[in-house]
C-alpha positions as CSV (number, residue, x, y, z in Angstrom):
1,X,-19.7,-8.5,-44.3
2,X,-17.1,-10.8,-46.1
3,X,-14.2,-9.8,-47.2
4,X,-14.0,-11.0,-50.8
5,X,-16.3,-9.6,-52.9
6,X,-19.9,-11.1,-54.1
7,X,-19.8,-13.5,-56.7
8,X,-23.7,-13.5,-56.6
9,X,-26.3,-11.3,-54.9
10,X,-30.1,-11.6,-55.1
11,X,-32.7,-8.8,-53.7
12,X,-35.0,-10.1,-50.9
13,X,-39.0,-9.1,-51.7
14,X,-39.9,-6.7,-48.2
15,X,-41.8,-8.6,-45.7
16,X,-43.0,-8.2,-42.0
17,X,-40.1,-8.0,-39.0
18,X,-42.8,-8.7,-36.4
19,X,-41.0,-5.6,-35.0
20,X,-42.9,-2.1,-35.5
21,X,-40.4,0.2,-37.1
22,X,-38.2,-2.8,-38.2
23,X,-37.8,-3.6,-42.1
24,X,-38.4,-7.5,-42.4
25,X,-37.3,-9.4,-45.6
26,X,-38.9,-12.6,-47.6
27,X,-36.7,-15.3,-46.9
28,X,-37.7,-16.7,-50.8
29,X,-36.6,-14.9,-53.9
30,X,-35.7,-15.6,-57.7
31,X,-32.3,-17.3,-58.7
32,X,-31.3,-19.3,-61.9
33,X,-30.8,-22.8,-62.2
34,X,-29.9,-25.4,-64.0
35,X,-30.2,-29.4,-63.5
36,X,-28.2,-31.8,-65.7
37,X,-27.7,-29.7,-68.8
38,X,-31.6,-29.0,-69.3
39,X,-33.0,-25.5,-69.8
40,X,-31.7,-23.5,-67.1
41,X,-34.8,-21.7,-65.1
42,X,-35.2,-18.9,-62.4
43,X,-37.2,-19.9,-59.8
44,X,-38.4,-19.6,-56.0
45,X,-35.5,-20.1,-53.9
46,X,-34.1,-19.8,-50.5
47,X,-30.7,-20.4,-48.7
48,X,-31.5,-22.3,-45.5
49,X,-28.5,-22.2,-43.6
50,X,-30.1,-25.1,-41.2
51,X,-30.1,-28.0,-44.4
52,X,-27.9,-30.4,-44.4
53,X,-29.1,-30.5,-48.0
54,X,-30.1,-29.3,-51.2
55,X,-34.1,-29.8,-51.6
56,X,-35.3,-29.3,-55.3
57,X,-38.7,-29.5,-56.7
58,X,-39.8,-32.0,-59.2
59,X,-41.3,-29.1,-61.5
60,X,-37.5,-27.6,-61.6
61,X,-36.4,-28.8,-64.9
62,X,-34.4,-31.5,-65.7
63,X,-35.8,-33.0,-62.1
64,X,-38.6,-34.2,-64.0
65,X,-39.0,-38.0,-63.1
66,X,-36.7,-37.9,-60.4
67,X,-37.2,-38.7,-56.3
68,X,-34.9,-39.2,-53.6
69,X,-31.7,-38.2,-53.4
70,X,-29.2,-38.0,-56.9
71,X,-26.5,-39.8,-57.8
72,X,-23.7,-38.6,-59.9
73,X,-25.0,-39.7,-63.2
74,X,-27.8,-37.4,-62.3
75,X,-26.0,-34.0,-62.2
76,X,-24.9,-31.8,-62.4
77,X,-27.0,-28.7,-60.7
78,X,-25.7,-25.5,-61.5
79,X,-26.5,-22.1,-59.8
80,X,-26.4,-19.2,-62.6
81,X,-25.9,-15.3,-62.1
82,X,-27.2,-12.9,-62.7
83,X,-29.4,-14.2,-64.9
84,X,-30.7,-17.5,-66.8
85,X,-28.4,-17.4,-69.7
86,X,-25.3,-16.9,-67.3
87,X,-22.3,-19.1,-66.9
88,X,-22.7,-21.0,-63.7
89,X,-21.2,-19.5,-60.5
90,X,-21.5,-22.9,-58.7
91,X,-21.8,-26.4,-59.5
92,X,-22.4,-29.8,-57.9
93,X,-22.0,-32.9,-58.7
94,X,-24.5,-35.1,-56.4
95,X,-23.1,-38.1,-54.6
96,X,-24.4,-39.9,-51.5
97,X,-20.9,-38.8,-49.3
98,X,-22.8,-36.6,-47.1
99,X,-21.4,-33.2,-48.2
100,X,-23.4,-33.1,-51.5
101,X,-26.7,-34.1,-51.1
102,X,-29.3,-33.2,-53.3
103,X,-32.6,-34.7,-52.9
104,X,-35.8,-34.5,-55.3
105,X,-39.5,-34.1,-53.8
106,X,-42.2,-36.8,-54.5
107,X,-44.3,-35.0,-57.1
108,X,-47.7,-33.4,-55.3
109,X,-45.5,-32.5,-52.3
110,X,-46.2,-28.9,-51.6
111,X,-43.4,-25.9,-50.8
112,X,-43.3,-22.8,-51.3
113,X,-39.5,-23.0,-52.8
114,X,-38.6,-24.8,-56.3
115,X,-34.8,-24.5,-55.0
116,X,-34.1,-24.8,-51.0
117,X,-30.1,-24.8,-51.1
118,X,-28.5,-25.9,-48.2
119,X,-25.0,-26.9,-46.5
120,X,-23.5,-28.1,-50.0
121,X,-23.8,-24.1,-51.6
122,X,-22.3,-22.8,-47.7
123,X,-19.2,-25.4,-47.9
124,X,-18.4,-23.4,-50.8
125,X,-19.1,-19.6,-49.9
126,X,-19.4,-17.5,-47.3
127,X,-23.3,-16.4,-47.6
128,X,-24.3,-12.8,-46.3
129,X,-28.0,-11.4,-44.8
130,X,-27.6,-7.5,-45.1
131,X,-30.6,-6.8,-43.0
132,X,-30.3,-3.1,-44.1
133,X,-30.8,-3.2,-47.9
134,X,-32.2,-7.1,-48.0
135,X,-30.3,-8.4,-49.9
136,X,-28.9,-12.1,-49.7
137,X,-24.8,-12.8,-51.3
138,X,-22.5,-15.0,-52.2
139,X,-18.8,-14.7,-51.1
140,X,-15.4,-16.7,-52.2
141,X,-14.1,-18.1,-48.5
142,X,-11.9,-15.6,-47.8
């Protein structure tokens, strides 16, 4: 566990371990946010600690009419806790510089996750998996 305390923590819906007598956890689960000063909105999410990016759904809003990957005029995406009318605990400015990369699907594209953050939310945090209570946090690099 981190040693600076949680700046955001989200509760992971119970799933199957694939081990009998295991708890397993959902990877996906509900966090706020918003998308160049539109109406913030808490949606399906999930940290995937193997992106090099940040994916985003075109029904997120504020995406709407957007594809590829943003530019800065386009920004910028805000992460807000605990709840949608929250000041931001995170924000990012997209650029094309390889550290903060945020990249709109083609609408009709089909996931399960509105939100998939990525390596640009990691650079700035240490994220924790507590297996235990399933819950997914946020930490200041400490």
């Amino acid at each position: 566990v981190p040693a600076t305390p949680a700046v955001g923590s989200w509760q992971l819906p119970k799933g199957d371990s694939g081990v009998p007598g295991v708890q397993g956890w959902e990877p996906d689960f509900q966090a706020c946010w918003r998308l160049r000063a539109a109406t913030p909105s808490c949606v399906t999410t999930a940290f995937d600690s193997g992106s090099t990016d940040i994916y985003l759904q075109p029904t997120l809003p504020g995406a709407t009419g957007l594809t590829g990957y943003l530019d800065e005029t386009q920004g910028p995406l805000e992460l807000l806790f605990p709840e949608v009318n929250s000041p931001p605990i995170w924000s990012l400015t997209p650029s094309d510089d390889g550290n903060r990369d945020v990249s709109v699907a083609e609408p009709g594209e089909d996931a399960a996750d509105v939100v998939l953050a990525g390596l640009p939310l990691f650079d700035s945090f240490d994220v924790a998996f507590d297996q235990q209570t399933g819950t997914v946090s946020l930490h200041g690099k400490g």
